[in-house]
N, C-alpha and C positions, 0 to 999 in steps of 0.2 A: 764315366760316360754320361753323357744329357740324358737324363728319363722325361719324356714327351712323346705324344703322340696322339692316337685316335682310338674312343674306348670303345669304335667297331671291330681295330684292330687287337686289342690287349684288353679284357676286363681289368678293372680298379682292383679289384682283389686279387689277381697278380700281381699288380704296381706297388702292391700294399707288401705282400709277402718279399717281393723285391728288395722294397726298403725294410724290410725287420730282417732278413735273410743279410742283408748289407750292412746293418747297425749305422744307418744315415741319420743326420742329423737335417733337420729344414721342412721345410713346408709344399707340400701336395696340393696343388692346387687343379681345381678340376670344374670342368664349365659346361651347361649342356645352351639349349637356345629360349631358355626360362630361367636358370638359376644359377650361380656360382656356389661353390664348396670348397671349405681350407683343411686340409688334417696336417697337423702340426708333429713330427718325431725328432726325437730325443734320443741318439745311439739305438734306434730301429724302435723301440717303443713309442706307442701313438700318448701325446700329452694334453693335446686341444684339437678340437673338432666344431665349427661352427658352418653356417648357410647364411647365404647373406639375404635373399629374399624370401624371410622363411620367419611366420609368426611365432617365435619361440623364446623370445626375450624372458630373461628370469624371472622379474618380480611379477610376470601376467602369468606365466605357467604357476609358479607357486600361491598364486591367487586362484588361476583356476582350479588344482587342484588340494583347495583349502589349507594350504599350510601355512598360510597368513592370509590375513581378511585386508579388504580395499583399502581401509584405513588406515592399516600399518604399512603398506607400501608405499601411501599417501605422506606417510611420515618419513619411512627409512627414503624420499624422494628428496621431500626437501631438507632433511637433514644432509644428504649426500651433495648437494646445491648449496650449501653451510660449510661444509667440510668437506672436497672434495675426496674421494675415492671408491672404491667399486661397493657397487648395490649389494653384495654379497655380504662381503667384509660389516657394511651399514646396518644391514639385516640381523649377524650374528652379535655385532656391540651390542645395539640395542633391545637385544634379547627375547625378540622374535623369533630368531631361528639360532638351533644350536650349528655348530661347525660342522658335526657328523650329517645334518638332515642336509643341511647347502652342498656335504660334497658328494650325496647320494643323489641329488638333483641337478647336479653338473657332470657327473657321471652320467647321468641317463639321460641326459641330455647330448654328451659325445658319440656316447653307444646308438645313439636316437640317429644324429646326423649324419654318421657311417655307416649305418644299415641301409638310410635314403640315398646317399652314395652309391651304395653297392649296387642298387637297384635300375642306375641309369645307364643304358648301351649306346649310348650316340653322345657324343661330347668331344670334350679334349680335357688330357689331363699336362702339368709340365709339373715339377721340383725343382726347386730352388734349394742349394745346399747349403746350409749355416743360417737362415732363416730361423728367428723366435716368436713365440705369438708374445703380445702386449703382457707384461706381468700385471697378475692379476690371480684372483681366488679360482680362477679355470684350469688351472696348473695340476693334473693326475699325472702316472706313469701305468697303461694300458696295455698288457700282453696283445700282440694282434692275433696270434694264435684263436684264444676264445674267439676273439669279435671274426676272425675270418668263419669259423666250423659256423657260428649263431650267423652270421650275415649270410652264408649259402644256403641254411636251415627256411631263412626267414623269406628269401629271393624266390627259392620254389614255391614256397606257401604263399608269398605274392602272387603270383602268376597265377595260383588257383583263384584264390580270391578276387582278383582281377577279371575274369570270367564273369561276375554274378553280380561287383560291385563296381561296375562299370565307369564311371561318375561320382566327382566328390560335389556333386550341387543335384547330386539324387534326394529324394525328401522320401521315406518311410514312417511307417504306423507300423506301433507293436499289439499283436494280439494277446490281450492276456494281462495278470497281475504284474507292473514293474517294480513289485517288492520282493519278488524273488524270480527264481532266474526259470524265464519260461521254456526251459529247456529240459534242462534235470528237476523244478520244482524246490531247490535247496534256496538256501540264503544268497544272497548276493552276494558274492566277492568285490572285493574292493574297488577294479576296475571298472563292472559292472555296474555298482550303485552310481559311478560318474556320468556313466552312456547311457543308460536304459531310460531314467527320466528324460532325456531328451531328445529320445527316439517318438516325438508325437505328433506325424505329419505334419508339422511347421516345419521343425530346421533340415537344415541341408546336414549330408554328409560334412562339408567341410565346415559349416557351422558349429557343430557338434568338437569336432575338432578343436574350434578355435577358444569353445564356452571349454573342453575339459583339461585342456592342456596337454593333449595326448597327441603322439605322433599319428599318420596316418595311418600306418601299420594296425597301431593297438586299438584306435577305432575298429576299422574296417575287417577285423579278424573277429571281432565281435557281432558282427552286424552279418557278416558270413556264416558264422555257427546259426545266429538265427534263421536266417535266410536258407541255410542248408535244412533246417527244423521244420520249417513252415510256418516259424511262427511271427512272420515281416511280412508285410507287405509295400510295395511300392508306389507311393502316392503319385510324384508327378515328378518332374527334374526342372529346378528352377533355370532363371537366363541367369547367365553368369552377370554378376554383379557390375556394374557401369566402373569403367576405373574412374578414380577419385581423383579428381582437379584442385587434389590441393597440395602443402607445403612438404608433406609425406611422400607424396604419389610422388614428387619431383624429384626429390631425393632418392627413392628406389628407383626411378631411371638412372638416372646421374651414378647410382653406385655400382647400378647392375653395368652400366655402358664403361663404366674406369674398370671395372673388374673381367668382364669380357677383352676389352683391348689390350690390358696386362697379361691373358691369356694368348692374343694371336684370334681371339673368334670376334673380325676386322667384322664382318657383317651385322652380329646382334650387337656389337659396339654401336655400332653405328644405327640401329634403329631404335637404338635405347637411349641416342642424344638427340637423334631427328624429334624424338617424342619429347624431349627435355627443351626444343626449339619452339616445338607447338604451345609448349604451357607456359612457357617464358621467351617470346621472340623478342625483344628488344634486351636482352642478357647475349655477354662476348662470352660467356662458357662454351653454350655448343657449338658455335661454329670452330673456335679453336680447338675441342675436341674432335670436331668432324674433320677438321686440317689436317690434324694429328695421325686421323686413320686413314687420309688421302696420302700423306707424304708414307706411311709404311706401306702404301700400294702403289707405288709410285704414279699417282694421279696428280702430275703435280699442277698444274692449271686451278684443278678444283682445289687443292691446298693452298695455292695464293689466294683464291677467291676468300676463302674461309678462311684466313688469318687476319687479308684486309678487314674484312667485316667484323670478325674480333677487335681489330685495332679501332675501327670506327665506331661498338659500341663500349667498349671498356677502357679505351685510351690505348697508347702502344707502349702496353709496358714489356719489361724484356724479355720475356718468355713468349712475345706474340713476335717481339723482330726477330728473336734468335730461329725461330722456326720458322718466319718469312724469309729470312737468308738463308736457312737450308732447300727453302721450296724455289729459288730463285738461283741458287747454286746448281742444283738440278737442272734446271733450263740454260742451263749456260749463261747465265745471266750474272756475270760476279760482279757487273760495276756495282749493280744494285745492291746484290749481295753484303761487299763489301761498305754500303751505307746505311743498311737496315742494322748490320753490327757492330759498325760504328755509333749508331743512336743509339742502341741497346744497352753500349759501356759508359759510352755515357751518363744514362739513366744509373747502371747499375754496375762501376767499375771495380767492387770490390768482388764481383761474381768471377771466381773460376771458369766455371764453365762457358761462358760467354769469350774468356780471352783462347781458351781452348777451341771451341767453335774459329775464334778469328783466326787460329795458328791454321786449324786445318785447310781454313779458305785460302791463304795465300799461300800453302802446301799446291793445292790444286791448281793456283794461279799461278805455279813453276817458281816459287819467290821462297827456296829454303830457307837464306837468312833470317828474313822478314820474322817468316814462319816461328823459328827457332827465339825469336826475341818472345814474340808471344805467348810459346808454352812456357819460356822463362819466367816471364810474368804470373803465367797462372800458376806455377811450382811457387813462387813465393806467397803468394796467394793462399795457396794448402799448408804452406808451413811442413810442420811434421804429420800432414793427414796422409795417409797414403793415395798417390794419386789412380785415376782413373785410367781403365785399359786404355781409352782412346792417347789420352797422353803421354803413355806411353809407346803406343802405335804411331804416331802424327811425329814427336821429337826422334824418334828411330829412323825414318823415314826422310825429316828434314836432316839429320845429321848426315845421313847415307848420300841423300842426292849432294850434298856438300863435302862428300867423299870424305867423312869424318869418317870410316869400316868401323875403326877398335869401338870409338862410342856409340857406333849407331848398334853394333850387338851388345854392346856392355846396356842400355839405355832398354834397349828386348829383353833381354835374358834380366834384367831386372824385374821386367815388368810379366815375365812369365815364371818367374819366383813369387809374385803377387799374385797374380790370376794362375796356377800350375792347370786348372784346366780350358782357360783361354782358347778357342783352335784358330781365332784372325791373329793374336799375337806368337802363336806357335807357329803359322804357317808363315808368320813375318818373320821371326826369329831362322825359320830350316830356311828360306831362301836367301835372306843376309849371309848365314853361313854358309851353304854352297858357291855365292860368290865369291865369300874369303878361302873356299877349296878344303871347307871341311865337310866335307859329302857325307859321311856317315852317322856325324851327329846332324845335319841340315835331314838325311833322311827318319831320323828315328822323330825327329821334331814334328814332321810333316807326318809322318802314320801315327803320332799320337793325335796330332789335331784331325785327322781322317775318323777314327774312335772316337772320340766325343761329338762329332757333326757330320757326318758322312754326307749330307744334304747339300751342306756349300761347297758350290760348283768348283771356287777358283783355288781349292785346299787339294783337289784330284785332281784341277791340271797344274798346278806347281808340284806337284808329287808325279806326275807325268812327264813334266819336263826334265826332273831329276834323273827318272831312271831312263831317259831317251838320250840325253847328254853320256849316260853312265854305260851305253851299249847293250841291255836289259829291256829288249824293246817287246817282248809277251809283255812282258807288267805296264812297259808303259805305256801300248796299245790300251788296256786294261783303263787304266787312270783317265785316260782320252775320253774311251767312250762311257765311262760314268760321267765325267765333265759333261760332255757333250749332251745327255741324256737330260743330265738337271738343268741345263741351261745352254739349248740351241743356239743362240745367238753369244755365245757368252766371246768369241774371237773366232777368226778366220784362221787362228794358226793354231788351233785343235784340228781343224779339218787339215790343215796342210799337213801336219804331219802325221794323221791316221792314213792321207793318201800316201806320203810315202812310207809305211807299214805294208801298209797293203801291199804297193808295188815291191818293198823286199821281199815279200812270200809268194810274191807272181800272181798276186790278185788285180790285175789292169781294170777292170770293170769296175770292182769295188773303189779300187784308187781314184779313178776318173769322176766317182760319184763322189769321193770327197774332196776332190780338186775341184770342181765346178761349187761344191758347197760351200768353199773358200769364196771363192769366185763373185758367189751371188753375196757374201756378207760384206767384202772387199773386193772392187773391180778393180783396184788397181796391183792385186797382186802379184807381182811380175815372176815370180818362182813359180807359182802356182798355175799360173799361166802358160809358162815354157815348160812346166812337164805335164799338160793338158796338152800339148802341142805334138812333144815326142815321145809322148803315146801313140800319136796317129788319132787323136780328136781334135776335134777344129776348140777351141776357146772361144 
């Protein structure tokens, strides 16, 4: 089944225990309207854990908290720039850092990033199954047990803390000796000798942070005990820092807006390339990014604007036609369509996916053959790659209308042997076969793809229409008005035939109200119409 959703509705550490209770293997990704986060599992064990907008980069934390000085990172830099591979690995050669000290600092660095996780109630989280993070020296195997019991430990003691240290750009003064700990009077612990010198009404909370390489948590837990003592005081709270117009500042847009959109959260995408427009408007990146999240909202006007204008400032190369003929296919518009992806192969005729895109369009432009030559092309294309759900949804489809049956379900059932949890090729697969008259496996196909998406609409009314055809008309009433629920407008013959449901249980009223909702989607309903009629309502 799809793991996604909304962390108002499911905390993270459910979704976490989910996947170690599952023993899944792929990546968690999870997004609020500031930040992105990746938790990586390996057979239900957590392996990697990173944040994308989140000062914590290796060689600056193990600088800040002195386990290598400037210089050697200055060196394991550009030897890494000499020799490419990870800063880690560069650090341990050259005998800076032992292996054991790098994997207790990439440890607590994952345990760091999934406790901030834990911490966020509004977001979205999705998983992706079979998913690896980059190999690399970030590679642990993580009981989630520990980090779940320490991550709800830590989330309540937020919460208090949260009360008193309100603000990470708060600036405090410490009363007292900061050579030992103004609290108990003992030595400093190790945490402490990092925080307390620069606790001295200059820096911010989040300064402090940033000078000791410490997450926010072990700051702010610190600065609470004192605060709880009496022995802080709070000087002033700086303005938050003017964001930086430069080549950094651009790219934390740009990353935070491709990781947002890969998420579904279409809005902070999209305010994350508006701002990537403002510090580079003569650059074709954001508009064809802003394209990108007009066509998944089907805005499609403003996605042609935004492609053209991609094309006019970065040239039209294929990836700007192939999603101008999708924003132009949309409009009804296939002549065009058909010429934007014809330039596009042009450009770039050994790209698969551009002969795919063309199959599907003259799919839509009722031209099977056509169609069917073109996914031809793009299967040689792949070689022995395994192809793409689409392709084999679009050749299943062009075969069927070409009344090929045996290939057009041999060509699905292939292609849901490849995707087993697919539900557009599962719901393509169970309606090919109810037409070939095997209802029982067409209905197991169609309740599997209902499990893995319950959301898309046209997966409850083909699973409707089966069991309506099949005389089991509670269920298929049933399948109806979920369709109908996710997507009003989705056809006129949901409502046609909820009305006559209705009418077999001697609900006239109720019928009449879905006869006319036929009605208003399609006025030329003529069934629909005539039993509006002998009812005894006017149509």
């Amino acid at each position: 089944m799809a793991i996604k959703g909304s962390l108002k509705e499911a905390s993270l550490p459910d979704v976490v225990q989910l996947l170690y209770l599952g023993r899944r293997t792929g990546c968690l990704s999870v997004a609020n309207e500031r930040n992105f986060g990746s938790i990586w599992f390996d057979d239900g064990w957590i392996v990697f854990a990173g944040m994308l907008a989140r000062g914590d980069r290796l060689g600056e934390r193990l600088v800040a908290a002195g386990r290598i000085s400037p210089e050697q990172l200055e060196q394991a830099i550009a030897t890494q720039d000499a020799v490419p591979g990870k800063l880690g690995a560069v650090l341990v050669q050259l005998g800076f850092l032992t292996l054991e000290e790098l994997q207790a600092e990439l440890r607590r660095q994952v345990e760091g990033t999934v406790y901030t996780l834990f911490t966020w109630t509004s977001g979205t989280f999705s998983f992706d199954a079979g998913v690896t993070p980059d190999e690399g020296e970030g590679m642990m195997r993580l009981n989630p047990e520990g980090l779940l019991l320490e991550g709800a430990r830590r989330v309540d003691e937020w919460s208090v803390i949260a009360k008193k240290i309100t603000s990470l750009d708060a600036i405090y003064a410490l009363d007292g000796d900061s050579r030992v700990d103004p609290v108990a009077g003992a030595p400093l612990v190790a945490i402490e000798q990092r925080i307390l010198p620069l606790v001295n009404g200059v820096h911010t909370v989040r300064a402090i942070i940033d000078a000791t390489g410490l997450t926010d948590f072990e700051v702010c837990r610190v600065l609470f005990s004192l605060l709880s003592a009496g022995k802080l005081r709070r000087i002033a709270t700086a303005a938050p820092a003017a964001p930086r117009q430069d080549v950094a500042r651009l790219e934390e847009h740009r990353n935070l807006g491709i990781a947002f959109y890969r998420t579904g959260m279409f809005t902070e995408a999209e305010r994350e390339f508006r701002r990537v427009a403002e510090l580079r408007p003569g650059d074709g990146e954001a508009p064809f990014h802003l394209g990108l999240i007009a066509l998944r909202q089907a805005r499609w006007l403003e996605a042609l604007d935004y492609f053209r204008q991609a094309a006019d400032r970065a040239g039209p190369r294929p990836a700007v036609l192939h999603n101008l003929a999708l924003a132009l296919e949309s409009l009804g518009r296939f002549d065009e369509a058909e010429a934007a992806l014809s330039a596009a192969i042009a450009r770039a005729s050994a790209d698969s996916r551009l002969w795919i895109g063309w199959g599907l369009l003259a799919l839509r432009r009722g031209e099977p053959k056509l169609a069917l030559e073109r996914f031809d092309r793009a299967g040689e294309l792949l070689g022995d790659s395994v192809r793409p759900a689409r392709w084999f949804w679009g050749t299943g489809w062009a075969q069927a209308q070409s009344e090929a049956w045996p290939d057009a379900i041999t060509t699905v059932r292939a292609g849901v042997t490849a995707y087993t949890d697919h539900p557009v090729l599962r719901t393509t697969l169970g309606v090919l076969l109810e037409i070939n008259g095997d209802v029982a496996e067409a209905e197991s196909h169609l309740r599997h793809a209902l499990g893995e998406d319950p959301t898309i609409p046209q997966v409850s009314k083909n699973l409707g229409d089966l069991l309506y055809r099949s005389g089991r008309w509670d269920e298929a009433e049933e399948a109806y008005e979920r369709a109908a629920k996710l997507a009003p407008a989705l056809g006129d013959d949901i409502y046609f035939k909820l009305g006559n449901l209705a009418c077999r249980r001697g609900d006239l009223p109720l019928a009449r109200r879905h006869w006319e909702a036929a009605l208003a989607i399609n006025p030329d309903h003529a069934l629909a119409r005539a039993n509006l009629a002998g009812s005894g309502a006017v149509p």
